[in-house]
C-alpha positions in Angstrom: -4.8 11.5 6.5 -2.0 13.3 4.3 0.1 12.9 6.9 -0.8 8.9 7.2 -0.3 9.0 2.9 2.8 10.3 3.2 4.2 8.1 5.7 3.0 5.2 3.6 4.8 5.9 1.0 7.7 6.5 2.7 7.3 2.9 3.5 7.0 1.5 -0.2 10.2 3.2 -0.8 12.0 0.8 1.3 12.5 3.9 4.2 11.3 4.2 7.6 11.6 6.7 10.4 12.3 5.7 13.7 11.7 8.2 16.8 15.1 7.7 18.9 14.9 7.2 22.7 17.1 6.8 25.6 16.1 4.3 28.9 19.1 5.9 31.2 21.9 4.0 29.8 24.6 5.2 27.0 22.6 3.3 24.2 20.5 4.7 21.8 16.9 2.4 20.9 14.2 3.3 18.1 10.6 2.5 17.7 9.2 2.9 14.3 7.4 6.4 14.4 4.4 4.3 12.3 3.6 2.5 15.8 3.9 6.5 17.8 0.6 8.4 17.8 2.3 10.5 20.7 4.9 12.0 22.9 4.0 13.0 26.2 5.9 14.4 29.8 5.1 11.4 32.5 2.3 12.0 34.5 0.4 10.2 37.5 1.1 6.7 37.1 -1.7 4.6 39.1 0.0 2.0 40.6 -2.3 -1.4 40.0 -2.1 -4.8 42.2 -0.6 -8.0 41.1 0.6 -6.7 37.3 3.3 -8.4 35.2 6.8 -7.5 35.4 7.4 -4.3 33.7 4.1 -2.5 34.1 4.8 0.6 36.1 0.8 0.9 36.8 -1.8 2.9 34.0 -2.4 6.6 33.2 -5.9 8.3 32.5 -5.3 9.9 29.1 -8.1 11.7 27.3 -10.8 9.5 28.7 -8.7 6.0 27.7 -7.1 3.6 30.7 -3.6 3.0 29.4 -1.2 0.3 30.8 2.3 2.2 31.0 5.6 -0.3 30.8 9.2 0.5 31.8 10.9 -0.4 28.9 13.7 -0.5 31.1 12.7 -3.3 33.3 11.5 -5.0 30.3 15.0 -5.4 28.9 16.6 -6.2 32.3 18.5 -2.5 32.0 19.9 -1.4 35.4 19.4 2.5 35.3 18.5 5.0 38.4 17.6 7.7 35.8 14.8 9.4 36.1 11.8 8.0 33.5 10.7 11.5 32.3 9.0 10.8 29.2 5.9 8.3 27.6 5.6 7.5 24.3 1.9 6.6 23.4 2.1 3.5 20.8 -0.6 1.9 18.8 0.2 -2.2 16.9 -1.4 -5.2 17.1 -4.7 -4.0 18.2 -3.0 -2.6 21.5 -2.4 0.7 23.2 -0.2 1.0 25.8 2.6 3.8 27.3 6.5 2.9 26.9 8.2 4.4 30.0 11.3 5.8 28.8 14.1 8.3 30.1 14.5 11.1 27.2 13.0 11.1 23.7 15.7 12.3 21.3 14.9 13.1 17.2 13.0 11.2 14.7 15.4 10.4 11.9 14.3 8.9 8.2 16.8 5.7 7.5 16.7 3.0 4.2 15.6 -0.7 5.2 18.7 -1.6 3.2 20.7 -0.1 6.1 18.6 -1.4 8.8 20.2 -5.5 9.8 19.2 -8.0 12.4 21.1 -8.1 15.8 24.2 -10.1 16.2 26.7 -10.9 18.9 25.9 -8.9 22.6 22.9 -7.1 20.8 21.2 -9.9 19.9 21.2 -10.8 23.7 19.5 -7.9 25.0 16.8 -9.9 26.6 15.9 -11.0 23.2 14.1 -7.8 22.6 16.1 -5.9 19.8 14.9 -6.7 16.2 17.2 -5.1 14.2 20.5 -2.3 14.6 21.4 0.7 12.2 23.8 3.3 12.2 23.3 6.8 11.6 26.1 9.1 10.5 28.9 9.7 12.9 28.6 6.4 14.0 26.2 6.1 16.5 24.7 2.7 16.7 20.8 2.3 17.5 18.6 -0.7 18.7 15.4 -0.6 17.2 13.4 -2.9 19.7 10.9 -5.7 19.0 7.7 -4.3 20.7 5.9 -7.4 19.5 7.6 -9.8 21.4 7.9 -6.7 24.3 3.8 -6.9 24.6 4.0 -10.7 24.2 6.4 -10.6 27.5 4.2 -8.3 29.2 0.7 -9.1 28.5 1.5 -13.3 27.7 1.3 -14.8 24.0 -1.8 -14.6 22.1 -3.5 -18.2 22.7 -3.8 -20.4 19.4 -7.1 -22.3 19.5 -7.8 -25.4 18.1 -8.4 -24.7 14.3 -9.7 -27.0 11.6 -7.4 -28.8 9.6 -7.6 -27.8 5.6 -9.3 -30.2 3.4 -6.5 -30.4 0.7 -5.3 -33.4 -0.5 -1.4 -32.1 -0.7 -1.5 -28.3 0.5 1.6 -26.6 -1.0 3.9 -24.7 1.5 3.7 -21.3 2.5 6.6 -18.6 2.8 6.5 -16.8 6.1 8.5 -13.4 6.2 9.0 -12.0 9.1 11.6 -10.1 11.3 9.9 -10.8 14.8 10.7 -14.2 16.3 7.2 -14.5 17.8 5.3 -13.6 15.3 7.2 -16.4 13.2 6.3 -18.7 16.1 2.8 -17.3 16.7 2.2 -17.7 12.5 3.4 -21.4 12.6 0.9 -22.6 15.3 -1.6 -21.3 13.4 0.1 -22.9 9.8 0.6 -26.4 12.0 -2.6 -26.6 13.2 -4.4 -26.0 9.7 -2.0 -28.8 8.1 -0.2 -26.7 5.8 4.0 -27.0 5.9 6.0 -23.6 5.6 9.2 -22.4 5.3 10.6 -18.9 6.8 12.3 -15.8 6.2 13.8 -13.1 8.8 13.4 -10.3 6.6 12.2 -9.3 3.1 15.5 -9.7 1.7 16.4 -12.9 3.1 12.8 -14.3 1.7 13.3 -12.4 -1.9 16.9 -14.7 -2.4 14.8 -17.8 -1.3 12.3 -17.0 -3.6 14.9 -16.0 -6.3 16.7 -19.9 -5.8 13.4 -21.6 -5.7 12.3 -20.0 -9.6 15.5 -20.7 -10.8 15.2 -24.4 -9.5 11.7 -24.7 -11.1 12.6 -23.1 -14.4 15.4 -25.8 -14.7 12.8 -28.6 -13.8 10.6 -26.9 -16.3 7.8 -26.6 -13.8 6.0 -23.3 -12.4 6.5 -22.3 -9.0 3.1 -22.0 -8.2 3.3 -25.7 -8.4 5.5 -25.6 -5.3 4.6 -22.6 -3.5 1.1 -22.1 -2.5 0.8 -18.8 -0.4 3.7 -15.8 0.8 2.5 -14.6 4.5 4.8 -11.4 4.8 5.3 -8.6 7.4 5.3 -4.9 6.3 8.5 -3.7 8.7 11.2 -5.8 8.0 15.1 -5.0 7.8 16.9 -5.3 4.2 13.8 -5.3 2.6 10.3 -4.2 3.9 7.3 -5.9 2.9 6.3 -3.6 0.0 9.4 -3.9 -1.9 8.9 -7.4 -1.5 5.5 -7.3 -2.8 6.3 -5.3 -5.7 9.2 -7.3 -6.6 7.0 -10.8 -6.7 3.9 -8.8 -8.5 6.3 -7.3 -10.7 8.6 -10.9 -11.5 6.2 -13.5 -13.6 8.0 -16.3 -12.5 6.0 -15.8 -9.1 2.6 -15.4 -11.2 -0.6 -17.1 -9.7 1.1 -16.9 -5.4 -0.7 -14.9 -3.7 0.3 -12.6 -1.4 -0.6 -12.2 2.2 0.5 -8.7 4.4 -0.1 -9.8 8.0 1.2 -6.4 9.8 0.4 -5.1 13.2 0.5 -1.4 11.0 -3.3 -1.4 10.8 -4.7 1.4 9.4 -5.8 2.2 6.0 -2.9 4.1 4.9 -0.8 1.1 4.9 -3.9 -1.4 4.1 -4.2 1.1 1.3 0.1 0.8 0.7 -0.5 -2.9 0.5 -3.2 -3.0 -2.6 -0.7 -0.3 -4.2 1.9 -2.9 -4.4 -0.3 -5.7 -5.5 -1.0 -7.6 -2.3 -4.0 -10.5 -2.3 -4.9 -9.3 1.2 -4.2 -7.2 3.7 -4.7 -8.4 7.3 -3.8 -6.8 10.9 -1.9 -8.8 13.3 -2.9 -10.8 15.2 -6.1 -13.0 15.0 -5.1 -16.3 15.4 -8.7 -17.1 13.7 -8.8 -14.5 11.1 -5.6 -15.4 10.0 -6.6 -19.1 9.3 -9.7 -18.1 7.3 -7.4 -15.9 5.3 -4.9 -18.2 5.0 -7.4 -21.1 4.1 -9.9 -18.7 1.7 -5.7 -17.8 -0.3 -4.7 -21.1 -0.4 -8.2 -22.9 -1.8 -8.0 -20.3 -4.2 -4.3 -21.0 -5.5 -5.1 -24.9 -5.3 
């Protein structure tokens, strides 16, 4: 648990560490050491009938049936080297084995450093969220395991949801660096009736939010009048989600939103981040259900 506090506020000072991998190929890729809870040599691999592209099979470890996936295959990576390591991750209410072929060094970088993809990296089957350079120069891909698991396992199925009862529901803010979890979040926001804006990334959503105040200050009208909820992911380049949180808690042009942290980091360390910083509620990704009765319980309240 002192570990888990200390990581967390690692986090609300706009750091993160990443644990640096290789799949066989010259580039370097991260995973966010939050979403680790190991690092093991590759063992047995039980080959399984009819799986999904990308799943090598499943491992017995400590009593738990884990799904292993080549990360490899997964981002369409030809490489004949050998896969000698798993690395045992834990988001979205998921366990499952990345196949990879070395594990290098966990290094600590600032969000402010951390950008989203452009150009050829933002090809890479889709799958990298974000790039940052360490010193010397070397360039790292820090993947999008959300939308990874969504490829793998399929998209988490929206049902049908009952619209809100408001006669003019104000828009919510959606913040968030994963492309499918921006898609996934609208379904859900479409099917309850209520419009929404979004943001890539804390710092993109704090300039939105920045314009919007100084629009309603010059109409002389308070932008809870225009804004009815902020829906924001914890990991996020620029800007993570508890800078942005302390930045709107802390700003009283932004007095009376409330503040939603939809995350697939779910364990009370960062739940526990998240009320540091001010948030209304603190939800794991992702419920398509839950998420509407949160989202319907802020909004009623803000109306």
């Amino acid at each position: 648990m002192n570990m888990m506090d200390q990581k967390a506020r690692l986090a609300g000072s706009n750091k993160m560490e990443l644990l640096l991998f290789s799949l066989g190929s010259r580039e370097t890729f991260a995973i966010n050491v939050f979403k680790v809870r190991e690092v093991c040599e590759t063992m047995d691999i039980t080959r399984t009938p009819n799986t999904p592209r990308g799943v090598e099979g499943i491992i017995s470890l400590r009593g738990s049936i884990i799904p292993v996936i080549d990360l490899a295959t997964c981002l369409n990576l030809p490489c004949d080297a050998v896969r000698g390591k798993l690395i045992i991750n834990e988001f979205s209410g998921h366990t499952q084995a990345f196949l990879v072929a070395d594990v290098d060094r966990i290094v600590r970088v600032d969000w402010d450093q951390v950008h989203a993809p452009r150009g050829a990296a933002a090809g890479v089957a889709g799958l990298i969220t974000a790039i940052t350079e360490l010193p010397g120069g070397k360039l790292v891909s820090i993947l999008d395991v959300e939308q990874i698991l969504a490829n793998v396992i399929g998209e988490q199925f929206v049902p049908r949801l009952n619209a809100l009862n408001l006669a003019r529901p104000l828009p919510t803010l959606v913040v968030d660096d994963s492309g499918i979890a921006r898609r996934k979040i609208g379904e859900v926001l479409e099917k309850l009736g209520v419009p929404f804006e979004t943001a890539s990334n804390g710092r993109d959503a704090w300039n939105k939010l920045v314009a919007l105040a100084a629009h309603a200050q010059q109409e002389n009208c308070a932008l809870s009048d225009r804004i009815g909820l902020i829906l924001t992911d914890a990991e996020m380049p620029e800007m993570d989600g508890y800078v942005l949180t302390r930045n709107i808690k802390g700003d009283k042009r932004f007095e009376g939103i409330p503040v939603l942290m939809h995350s697939s980091l779910s364990s009370l360390a960062n739940q526990k981040l998240g009320q540091q910083v001010g948030v209304d509620a603190y939800l794991p990704k992702f419920d398509p259900e839950d998420l509407a009765h949160m989202v319907s319980a802020l909004l009623r309240r803000s109306a």
